[in-house]
C-alpha positions as a printed Julia matrix, in Angstrom:
367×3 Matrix{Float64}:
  76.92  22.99   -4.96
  80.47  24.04   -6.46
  82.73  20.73   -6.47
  85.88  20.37   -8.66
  83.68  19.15  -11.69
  82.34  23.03  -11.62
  85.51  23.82  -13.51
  84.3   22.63  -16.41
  81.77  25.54  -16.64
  84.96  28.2   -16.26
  86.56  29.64  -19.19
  90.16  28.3   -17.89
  89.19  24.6   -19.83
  89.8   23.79  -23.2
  92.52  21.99  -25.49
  95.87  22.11  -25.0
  97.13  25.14  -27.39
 100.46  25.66  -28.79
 101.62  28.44  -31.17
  99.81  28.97  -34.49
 101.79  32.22  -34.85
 103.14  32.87  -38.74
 105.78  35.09  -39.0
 104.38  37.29  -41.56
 102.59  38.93  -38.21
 105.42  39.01  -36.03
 105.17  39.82  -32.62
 106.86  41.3   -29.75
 106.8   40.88  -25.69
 106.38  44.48  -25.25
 105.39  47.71  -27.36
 108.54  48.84  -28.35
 110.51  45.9   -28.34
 111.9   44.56  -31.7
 110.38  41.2   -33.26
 112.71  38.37  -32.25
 111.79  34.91  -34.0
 110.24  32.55  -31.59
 112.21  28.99  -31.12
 111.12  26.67  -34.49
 110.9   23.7   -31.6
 108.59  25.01  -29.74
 106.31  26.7   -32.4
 105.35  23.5   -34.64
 103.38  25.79  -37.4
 105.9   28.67  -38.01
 105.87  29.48  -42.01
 109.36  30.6   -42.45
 110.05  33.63  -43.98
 113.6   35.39  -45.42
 115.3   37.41  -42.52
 115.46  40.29  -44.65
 111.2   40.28  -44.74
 110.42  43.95  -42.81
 109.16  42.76  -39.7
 106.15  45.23  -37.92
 105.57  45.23  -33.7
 101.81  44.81  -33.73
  99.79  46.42  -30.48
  99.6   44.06  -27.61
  96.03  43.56  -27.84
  96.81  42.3   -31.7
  99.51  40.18  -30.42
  97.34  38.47  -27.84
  94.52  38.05  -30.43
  96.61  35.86  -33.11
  97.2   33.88  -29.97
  93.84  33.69  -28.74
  92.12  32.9   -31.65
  88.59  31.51  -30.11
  88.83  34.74  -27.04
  88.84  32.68  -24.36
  91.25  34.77  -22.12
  89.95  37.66  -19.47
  93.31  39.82  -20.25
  91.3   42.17  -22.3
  89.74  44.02  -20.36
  92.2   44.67  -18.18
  95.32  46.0   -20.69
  94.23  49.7   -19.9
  96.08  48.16  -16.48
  99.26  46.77  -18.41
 101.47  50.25  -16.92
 100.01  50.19  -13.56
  99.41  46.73  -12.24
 102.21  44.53  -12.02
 100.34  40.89  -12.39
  99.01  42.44  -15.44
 102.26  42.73  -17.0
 103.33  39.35  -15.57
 100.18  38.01  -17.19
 101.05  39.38  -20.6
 104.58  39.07  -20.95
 104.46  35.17  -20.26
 101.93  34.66  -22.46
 103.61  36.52  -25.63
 106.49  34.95  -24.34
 105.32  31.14  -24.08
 102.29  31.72  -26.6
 100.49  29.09  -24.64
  97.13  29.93  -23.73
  96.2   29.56  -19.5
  93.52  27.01  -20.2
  92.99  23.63  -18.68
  92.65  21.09  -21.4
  89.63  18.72  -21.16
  89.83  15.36  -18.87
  90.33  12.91  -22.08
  93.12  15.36  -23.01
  94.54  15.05  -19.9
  94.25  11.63  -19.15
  95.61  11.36  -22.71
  98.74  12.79  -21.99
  99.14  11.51  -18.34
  98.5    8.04  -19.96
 101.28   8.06  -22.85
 104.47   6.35  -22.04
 106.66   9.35  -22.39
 109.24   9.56  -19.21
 109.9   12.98  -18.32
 111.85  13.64  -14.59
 110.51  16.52  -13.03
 112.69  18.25  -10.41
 111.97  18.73   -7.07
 111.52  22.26   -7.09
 109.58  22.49  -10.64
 106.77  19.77   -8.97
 106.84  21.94   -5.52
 106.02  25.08   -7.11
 103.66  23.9    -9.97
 101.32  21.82   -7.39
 101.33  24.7    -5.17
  99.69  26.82   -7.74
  97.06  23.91   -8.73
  95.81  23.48   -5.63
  95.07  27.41   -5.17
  93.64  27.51   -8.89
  91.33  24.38   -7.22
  90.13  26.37   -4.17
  89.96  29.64   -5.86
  87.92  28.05   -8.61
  85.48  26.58   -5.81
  85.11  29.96   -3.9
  84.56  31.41   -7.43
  81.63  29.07   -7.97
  80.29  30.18   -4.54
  80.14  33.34   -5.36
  78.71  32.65   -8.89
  75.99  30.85   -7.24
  75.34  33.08   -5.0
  74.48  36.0    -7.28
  72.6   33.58   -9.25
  70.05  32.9    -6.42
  70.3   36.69   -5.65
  72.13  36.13   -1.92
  74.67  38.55   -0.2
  77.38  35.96    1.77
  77.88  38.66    4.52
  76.6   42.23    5.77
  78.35  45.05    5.61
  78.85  47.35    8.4
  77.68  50.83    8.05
  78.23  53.92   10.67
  76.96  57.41    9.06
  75.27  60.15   12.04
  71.77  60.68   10.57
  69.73  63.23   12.29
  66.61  62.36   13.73
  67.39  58.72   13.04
  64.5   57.32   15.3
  61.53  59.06   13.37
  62.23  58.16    9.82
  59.73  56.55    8.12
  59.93  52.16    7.2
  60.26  52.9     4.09
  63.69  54.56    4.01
  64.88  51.87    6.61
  63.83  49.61    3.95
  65.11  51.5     1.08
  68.53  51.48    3.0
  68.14  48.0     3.23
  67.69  47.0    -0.21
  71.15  49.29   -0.72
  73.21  47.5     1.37
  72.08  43.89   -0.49
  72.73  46.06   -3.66
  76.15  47.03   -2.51
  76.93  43.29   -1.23
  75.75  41.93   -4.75
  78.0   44.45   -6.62
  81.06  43.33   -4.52
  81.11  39.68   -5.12
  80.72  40.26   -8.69
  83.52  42.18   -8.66
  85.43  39.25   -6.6
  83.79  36.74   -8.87
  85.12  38.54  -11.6
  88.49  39.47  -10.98
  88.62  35.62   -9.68
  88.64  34.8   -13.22
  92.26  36.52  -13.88
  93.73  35.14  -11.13
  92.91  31.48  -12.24
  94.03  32.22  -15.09
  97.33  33.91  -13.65
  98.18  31.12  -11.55
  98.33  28.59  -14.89
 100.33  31.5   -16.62
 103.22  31.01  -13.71
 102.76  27.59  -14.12
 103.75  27.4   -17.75
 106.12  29.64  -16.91
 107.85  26.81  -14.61
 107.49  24.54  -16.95
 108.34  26.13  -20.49
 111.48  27.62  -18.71
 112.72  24.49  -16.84
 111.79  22.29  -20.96
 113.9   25.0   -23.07
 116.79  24.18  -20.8
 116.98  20.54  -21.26
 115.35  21.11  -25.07
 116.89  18.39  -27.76
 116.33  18.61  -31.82
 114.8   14.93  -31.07
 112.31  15.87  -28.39
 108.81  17.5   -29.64
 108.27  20.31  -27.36
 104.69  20.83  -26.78
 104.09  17.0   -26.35
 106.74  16.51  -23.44
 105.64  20.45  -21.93
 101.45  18.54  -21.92
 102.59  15.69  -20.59
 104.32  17.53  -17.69
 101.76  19.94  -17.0
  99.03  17.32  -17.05
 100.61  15.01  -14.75
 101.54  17.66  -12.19
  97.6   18.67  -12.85
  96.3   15.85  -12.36
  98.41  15.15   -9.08
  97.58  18.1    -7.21
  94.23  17.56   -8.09
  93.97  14.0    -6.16
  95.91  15.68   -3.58
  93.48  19.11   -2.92
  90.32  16.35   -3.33
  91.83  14.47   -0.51
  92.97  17.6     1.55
  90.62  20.02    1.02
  87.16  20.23    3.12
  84.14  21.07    0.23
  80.73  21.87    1.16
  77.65  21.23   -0.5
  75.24  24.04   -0.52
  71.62  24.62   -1.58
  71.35  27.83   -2.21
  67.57  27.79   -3.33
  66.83  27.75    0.33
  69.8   30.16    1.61
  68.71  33.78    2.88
  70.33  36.77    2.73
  73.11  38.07    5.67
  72.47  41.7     4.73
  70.85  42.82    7.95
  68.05  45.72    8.3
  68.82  49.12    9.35
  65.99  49.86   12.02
  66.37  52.09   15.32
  66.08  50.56   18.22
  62.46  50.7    19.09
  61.64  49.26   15.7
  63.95  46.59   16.32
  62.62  45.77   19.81
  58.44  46.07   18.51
  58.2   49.06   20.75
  56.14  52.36   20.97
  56.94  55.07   18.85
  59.57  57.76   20.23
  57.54  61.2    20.98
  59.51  62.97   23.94
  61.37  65.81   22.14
  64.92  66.03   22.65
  67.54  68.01   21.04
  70.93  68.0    22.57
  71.59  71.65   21.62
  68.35  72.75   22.89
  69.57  72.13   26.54
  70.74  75.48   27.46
  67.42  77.27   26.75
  65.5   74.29   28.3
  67.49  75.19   31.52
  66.63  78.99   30.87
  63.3   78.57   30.68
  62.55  75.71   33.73
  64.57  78.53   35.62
  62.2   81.34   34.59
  65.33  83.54   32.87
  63.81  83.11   29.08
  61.98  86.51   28.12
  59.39  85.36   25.36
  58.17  89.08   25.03
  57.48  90.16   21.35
  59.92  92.78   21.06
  62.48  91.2    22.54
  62.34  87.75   20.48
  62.1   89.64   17.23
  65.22  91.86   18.17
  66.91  88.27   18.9
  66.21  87.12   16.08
  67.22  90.74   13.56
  70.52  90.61   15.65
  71.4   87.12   15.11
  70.83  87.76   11.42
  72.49  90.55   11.14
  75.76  88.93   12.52
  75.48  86.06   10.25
  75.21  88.37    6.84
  78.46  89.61    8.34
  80.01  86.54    8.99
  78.89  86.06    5.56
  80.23  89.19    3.75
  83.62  88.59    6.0
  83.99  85.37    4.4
  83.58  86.66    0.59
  86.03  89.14    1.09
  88.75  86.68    2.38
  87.84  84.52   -0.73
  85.77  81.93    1.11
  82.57  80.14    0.21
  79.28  81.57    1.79
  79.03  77.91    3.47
  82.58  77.98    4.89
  81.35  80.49    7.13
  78.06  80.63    9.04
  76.26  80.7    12.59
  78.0   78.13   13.93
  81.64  80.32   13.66
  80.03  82.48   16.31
  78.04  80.38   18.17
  79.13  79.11   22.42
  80.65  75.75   22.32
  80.76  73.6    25.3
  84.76  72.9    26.46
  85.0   69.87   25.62
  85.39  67.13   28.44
  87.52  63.51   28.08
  85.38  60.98   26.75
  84.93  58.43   29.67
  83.03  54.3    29.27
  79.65  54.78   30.01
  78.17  53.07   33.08
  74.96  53.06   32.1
  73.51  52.98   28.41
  71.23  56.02   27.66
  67.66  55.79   26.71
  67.79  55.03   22.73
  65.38  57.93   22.6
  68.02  60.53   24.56
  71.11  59.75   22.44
  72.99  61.0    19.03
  70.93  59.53   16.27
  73.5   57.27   14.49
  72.69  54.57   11.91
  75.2   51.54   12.73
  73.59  48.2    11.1
């Protein structure tokens, strides 16, 4: 089962990373944004470079890749999104911003930097927010890991509801029942890699506000005699490592073995296959009542002549109906039998007081 340690498998952990940015590929938060020289403090490898050197706004997906040297980020595939989804944006302006990738260093790292001896006072505010966001990274990485599992092993975590009419519902074969089936644990597989996947930006989101906090609240207090990047690690790691003890003592995990976990998905059957019962064969159509009544009251004439000249009539007003509806610029199926044809007024739809024979009601798939 998914505990904490599962992180490790995510591609949110990995060394700290600073800036390795040279200014002979300068960069820029934004496409048309000039080039504005990123703070020498922060960005311990900067080669410096004359101010009169022409300076060139690279494409956001080049900017993020000088960054991301090793492409460990999930960004990429979702720039086409950078104009239209707002947490997109968010995501890529703080990382051009802070050039600090949203990974989760290693334990030792951690530890490391938790361990040193450097004091740093973190305000109230700063801690509140920061922890917050750590302990949601925590549970959305477990129900990430869930899900991951879950596909794994081939199981669908719920089943989803489906209410489409079908005619004549009751007499189709198993095979489509079970065809159906096998859709809907298609379907249910498809959505939780989608949630699985789009899991993976927001992890990586929520440690992108969290630098944010902490770069922004560090270049306030910044000093020429205080390394940045060690003091922002330190910081970040021990506000890591504190929500961490805090979400393993709060939060209820589960252990689960999915090799022996079945499927929710549910099978579309009528109800007589459900219930192991005989076969519906009374015929029943609800539009055939009218003649049914005709014909129990002996008022249906079944007389060769007159069925054919039925029949020529009928379809000589739909080839009407028809040429009407070509000449006012409609479709040929816009227009058909059933623009002629009686309708019953309809009546106020009252709560049944007694449920209908499955075999005597509107066919309806609803599993």
């Amino acid at each position: 089962m998914s505990h904490l340690s599962k992180t490790s498998r995510s591609n949110t952990e990995n060394k700290p990373v600073g800036s390795k940015l040279s200014l002979k590929r300068p960069v820029s938060n934004t496409m048309n944004e000039p080039f504005k020289k990123p703070r020498s403090s922060f960005d311990l490898n900067i080669d410096h470079i004359n101010d009169s050197q022409e300076s060139v706004v690279l494409p956001v997906k080049d900017q993020i890749n000088i960054i991301d040297i090793h492409k460990k980020l999930c960004i990429y595939e979702y720039l086409p999104y950078i104009h239209k989804d707002l947490l997109v944006k968010e995501y890529v302006d703080v990382l051009l911003e802070t050039e600090i990738l949203p990974i989760i260093p290693p334990l030792k790292e951690i530890e490391k930097y938790v361990s040193n001896n450097q004091q740093t006072q973190i305000p109230k505010e700063l801690s509140i927010n920061v922890i917050k966001n750590f302990m949601t990274f925590f549970q959305k990485q477990y129900h990430k890991d869930n899900l991951d599992d879950a596909n794994k092993k081939d199981v669908q975590l719920t089943n989803p509801i489906i209410r489409f009419s079908v005619s004549s519902f009751q007499l189709l074969p198993l095979k489509t029942h079970d065809d159906i089936t096998d859709s809907k644990k298609m379907l249910m597989s498809l959505i939780q890699g989608h949630y699985a996947e789009g899991s993976s930006f927001t992890l990586q989101l929520l440690l992108i506000r969290n630098i944010k906090y902490i770069f922004d609240v560090l270049k306030e207090r910044e000093t020429p005699d205080v390394d940045f990047l060690p003091t922002f690690w330190n910081t970040f790691c021990i506000l890591y490592m504190k929500a961490k003890t805090e979400f393993l003592t709060k939060f209820r995990m589960k252990s689960f073995n999915w090799d022996e976990k079945e499927s929710k998905v549910q099978p579309v059957l009528p109800h007589w296959r459900k219930e192991n019962l005989e076969q519906p064969k009374e015929p029943f159509n609800f539009y055939a009542k009218e003649i049914t009544s005709r014909i129990e009251n002996e008022k249906e004439d079944f007389s060769s002549a007159y069925v054919t000249k039925l029949y020529t009539d009928v379809k000589t007003r739909l080839k009407n109906v028809k040429s009407n509806g070509a000449e006012t610029g409609k479709s040929e199926g816009e227009e058909d039998l059933r623009s002629f044809a009686v309708r019953p007024k309809l009546k106020p739809r009252r709560k049944p007081i007694k449920k209908k024979n499955p075999t005597e009601t509107d066919d309806k798939m609803e599993q």
